[in-house]
C-alpha positions in Angstrom: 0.4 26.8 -12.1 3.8 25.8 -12.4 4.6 22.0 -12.8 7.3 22.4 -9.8 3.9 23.4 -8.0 3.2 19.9 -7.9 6.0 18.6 -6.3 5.6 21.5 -3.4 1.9 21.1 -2.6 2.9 16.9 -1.9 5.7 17.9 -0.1 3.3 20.1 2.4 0.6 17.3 2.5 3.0 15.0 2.8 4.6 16.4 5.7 1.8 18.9 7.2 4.5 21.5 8.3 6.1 24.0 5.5 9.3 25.1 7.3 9.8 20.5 6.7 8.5 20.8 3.3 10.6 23.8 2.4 14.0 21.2 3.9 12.8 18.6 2.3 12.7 20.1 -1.3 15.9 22.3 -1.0 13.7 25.3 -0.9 13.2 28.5 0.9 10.4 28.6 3.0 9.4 32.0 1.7 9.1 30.1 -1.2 6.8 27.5 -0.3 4.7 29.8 1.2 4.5 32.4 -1.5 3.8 29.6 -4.0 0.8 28.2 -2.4 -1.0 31.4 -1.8 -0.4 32.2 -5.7 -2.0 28.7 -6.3 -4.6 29.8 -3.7 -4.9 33.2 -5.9 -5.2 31.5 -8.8 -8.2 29.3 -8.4 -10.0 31.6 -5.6 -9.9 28.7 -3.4 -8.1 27.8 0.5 -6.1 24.9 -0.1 -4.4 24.4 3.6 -5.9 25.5 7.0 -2.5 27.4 8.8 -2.0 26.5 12.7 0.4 26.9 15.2 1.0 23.4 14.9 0.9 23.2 11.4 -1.1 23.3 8.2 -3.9 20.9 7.2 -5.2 20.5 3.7 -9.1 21.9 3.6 -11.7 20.0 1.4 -10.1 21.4 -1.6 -6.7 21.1 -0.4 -7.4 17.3 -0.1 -8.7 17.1 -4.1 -5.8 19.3 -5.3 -3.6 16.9 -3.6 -5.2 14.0 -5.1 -4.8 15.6 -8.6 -1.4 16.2 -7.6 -0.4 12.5 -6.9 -2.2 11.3 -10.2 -0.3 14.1 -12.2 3.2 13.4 -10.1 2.6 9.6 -11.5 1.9 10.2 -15.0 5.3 12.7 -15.1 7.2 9.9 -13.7 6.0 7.4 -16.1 6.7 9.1 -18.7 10.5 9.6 -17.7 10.8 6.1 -16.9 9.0 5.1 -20.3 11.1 7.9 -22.5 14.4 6.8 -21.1 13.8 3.3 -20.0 16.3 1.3 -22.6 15.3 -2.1 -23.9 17.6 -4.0 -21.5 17.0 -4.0 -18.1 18.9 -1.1 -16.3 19.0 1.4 -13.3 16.9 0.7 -10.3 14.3 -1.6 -9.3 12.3 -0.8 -5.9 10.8 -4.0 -4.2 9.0 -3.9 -1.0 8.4 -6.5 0.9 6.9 -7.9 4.1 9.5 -9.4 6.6 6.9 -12.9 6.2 7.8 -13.5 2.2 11.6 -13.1 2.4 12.1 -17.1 2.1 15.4 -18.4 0.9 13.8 -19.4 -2.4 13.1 -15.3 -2.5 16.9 -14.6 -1.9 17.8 -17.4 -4.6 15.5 -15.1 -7.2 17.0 -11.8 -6.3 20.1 -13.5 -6.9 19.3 -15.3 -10.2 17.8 -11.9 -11.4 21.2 -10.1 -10.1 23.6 -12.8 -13.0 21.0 -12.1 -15.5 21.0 -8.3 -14.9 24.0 -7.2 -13.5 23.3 -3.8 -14.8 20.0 -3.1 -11.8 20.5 -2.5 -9.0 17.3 -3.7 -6.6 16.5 -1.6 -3.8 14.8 -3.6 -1.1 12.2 -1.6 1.5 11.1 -3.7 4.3 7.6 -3.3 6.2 5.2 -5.0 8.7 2.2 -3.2 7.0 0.8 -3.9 3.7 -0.4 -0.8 4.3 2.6 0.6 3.6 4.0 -0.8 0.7 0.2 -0.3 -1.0 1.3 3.5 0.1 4.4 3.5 -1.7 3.2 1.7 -4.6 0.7 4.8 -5.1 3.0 7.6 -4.5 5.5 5.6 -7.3 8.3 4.8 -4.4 7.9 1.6 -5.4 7.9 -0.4 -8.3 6.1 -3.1 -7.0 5.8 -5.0 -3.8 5.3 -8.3 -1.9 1.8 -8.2 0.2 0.1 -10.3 2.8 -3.5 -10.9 3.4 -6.3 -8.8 2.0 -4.8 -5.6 1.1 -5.2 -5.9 -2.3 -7.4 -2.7 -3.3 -8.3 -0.9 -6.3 -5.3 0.9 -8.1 -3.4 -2.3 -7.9 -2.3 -5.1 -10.0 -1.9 -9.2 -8.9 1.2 -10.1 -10.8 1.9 -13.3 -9.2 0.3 -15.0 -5.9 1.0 -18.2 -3.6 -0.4 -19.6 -1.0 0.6 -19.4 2.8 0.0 -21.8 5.8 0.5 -20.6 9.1 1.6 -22.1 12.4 2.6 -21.8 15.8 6.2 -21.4 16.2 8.1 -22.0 19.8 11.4 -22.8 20.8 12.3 -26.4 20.0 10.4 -28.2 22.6 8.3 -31.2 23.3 6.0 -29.3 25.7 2.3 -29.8 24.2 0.3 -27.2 22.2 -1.8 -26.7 25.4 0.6 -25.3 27.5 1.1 -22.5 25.3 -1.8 -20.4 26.7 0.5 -19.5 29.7 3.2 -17.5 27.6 3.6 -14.3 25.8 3.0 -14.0 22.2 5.4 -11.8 20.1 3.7 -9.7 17.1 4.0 -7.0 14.7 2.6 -3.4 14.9 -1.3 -3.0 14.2 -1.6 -3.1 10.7 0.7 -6.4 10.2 -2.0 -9.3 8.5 -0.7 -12.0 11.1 -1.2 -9.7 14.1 -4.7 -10.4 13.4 -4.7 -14.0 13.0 -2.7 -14.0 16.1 -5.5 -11.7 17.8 -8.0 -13.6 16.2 -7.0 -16.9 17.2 -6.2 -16.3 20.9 -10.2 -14.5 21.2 -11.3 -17.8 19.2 -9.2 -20.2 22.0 -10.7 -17.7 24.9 -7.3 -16.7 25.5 -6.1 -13.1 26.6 -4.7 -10.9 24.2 -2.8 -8.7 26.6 0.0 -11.0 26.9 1.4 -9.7 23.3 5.1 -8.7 22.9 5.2 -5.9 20.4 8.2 -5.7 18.0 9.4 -4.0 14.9 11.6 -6.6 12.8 11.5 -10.2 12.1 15.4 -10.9 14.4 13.9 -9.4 17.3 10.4 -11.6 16.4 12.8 -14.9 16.4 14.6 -13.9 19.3 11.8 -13.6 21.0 10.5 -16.9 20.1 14.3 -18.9 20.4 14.8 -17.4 23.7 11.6 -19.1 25.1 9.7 -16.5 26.2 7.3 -16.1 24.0 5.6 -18.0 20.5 4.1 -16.3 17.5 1.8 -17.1 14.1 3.8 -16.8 11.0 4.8 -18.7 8.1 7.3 -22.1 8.5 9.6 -20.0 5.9 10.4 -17.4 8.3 12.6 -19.9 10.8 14.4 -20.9 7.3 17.8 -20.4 8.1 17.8 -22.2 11.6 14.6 -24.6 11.7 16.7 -27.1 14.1 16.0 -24.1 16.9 12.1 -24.4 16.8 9.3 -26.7 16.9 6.5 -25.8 14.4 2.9 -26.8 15.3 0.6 -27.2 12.3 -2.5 -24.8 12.5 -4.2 -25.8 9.4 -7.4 -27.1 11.2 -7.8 -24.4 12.4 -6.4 -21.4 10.6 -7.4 -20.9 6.8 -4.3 -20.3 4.4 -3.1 -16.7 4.2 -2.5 -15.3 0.3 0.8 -13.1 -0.5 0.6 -11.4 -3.5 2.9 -9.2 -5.9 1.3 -6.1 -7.0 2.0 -3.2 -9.0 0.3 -0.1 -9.6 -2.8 -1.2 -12.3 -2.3 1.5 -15.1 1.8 2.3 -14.6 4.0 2.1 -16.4 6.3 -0.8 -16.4 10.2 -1.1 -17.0 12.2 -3.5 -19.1 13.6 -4.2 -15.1 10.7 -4.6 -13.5 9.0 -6.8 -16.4 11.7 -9.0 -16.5 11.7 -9.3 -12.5 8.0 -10.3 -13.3 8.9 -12.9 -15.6 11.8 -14.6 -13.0 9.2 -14.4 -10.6 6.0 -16.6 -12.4 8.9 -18.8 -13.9 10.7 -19.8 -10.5 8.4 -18.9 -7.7 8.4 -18.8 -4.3 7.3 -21.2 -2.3 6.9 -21.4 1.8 
């Protein structure tokens, strides 16, 4: 087995087609196809059922695979740790939930930008912890802001705060009663305050059909400034234009929701990100 082997048999798991994997590593597909079966060869074993419609990794498949991440994550530590200078330098990836990107957020990225002019911080948006935690594993990520109880084994709590949640409507006087008769505008399944939101309305015997589905956090406040619907989120989120909603205070109801910053538990960690780190517990973000 060939270390490149490695990167081929993600790439097919990854994607589940080889003709994609092939494209996606600059390869031939005769390539990809003759280097599996030699890895098949080689340790007597069937690593990917072959369909019409694709492959799909057997029992054996799935544990090579797993191997394969662990190994793909040690190889890139140990570029990042043999090249890595004692400054902070090169890029730091940051994921983030749309819920956690407060002003005081913006002001750190900024401080961190004048102390460190020489990172550059790539920012990857998601509704779903689920797929930052995902990122984090497969090293796209350095590290990455998470909501509600998605912290699993594998990761590490660098920093956590607190988070009350509310109703949020277009600036009104109408009561918190009245609300039952509107729409409420959510994330996709998988989004933390989808499920209060679900929660709540089967708690308040209130139907959950009425739910507006949407993908970013402008479309969300749109939603909610325009009238027709109201959601469950953090007071931070109407930050830049709280004169345009009402906020109704759910705390008697609704525990506090935690967001964390995590890391993978076991990585390696740059100058960049350590420093980041540091900004972070020093300043905080508050909501």
């Amino acid at each position: 087995m060939e270390l490149s082997d490695i990167d081929i048999m993600l790439a097919v798991g990854r994607t589940g087609k080889i003709s994609q994997a092939a494209k996606d590593l600059n390869y031939a597909q005769s390539n990809v196809t003759t280097r599996i079966k030699k890895l098949e060869e080689e340790y007597q074993v069937q690593l990917f059922d072959r369909s019409s419609k694709g492959v799909n990794p057997t029992e054996k498949g799935k544990q090579f695979l797993a191997y394969a991440a662990r190994i793909h994550s040690l190889l890139y530590d140990l570029e990042q740790e043999m090249t890595d200078p004692k400054e902070p330098f090169g890029t730091l990836r940051i994921g983030i939930v749309e819920t956690a990107a407060s002003r005081r957020f913006i002001e750190i990225l900024n401080e961190y930008q004048i102390r460190y002019p020489n990172v550059s911080i790539s920012l990857v948006n998601a509704t779903s912890p689920k797929v930052l935690r995902h990122k984090i594993e497969s090293s796209e990520l350095d590290g990455a802001f998470i909501s509600g109880a998605c912290v699993k084994e594998g990761l590490k709590v660098e920093y956590e705060m607190q988070d009350t949640v509310h109703i949020i409507s277009k600036q009104t006087e109408t009561p918190l009663e009245s609300f039952c008769q509107l729409s409420w505008v959510v994330f996709s399944q998988g989004c933390p305050y989808r499920e209060i939101t679900e929660k709540f309305l089967a708690e308040e015997g209130l139907s959950a059909k009425k739910l507006i589905e949407v993908s970013t956090m402008e479309n969300l406040l749109s939603c909610v400034e325009s009238g027709i619907a109201v959601t469950i989120m953090p007071c931070s989120v109407v930050h830049n234009k709280p004169e345009a909603y009402s906020v109704h205070n759910l705390s008697d109801v609704l525990t506090p929701t935690t967001t964390t910053f995590v890391r993978g538990e076991n990585r390696y960690v740059s100058s960049a990100l350590q420093q980041f780190i540091s900004l972070l517990n020093d300043k905080g973000i508050t909501f």
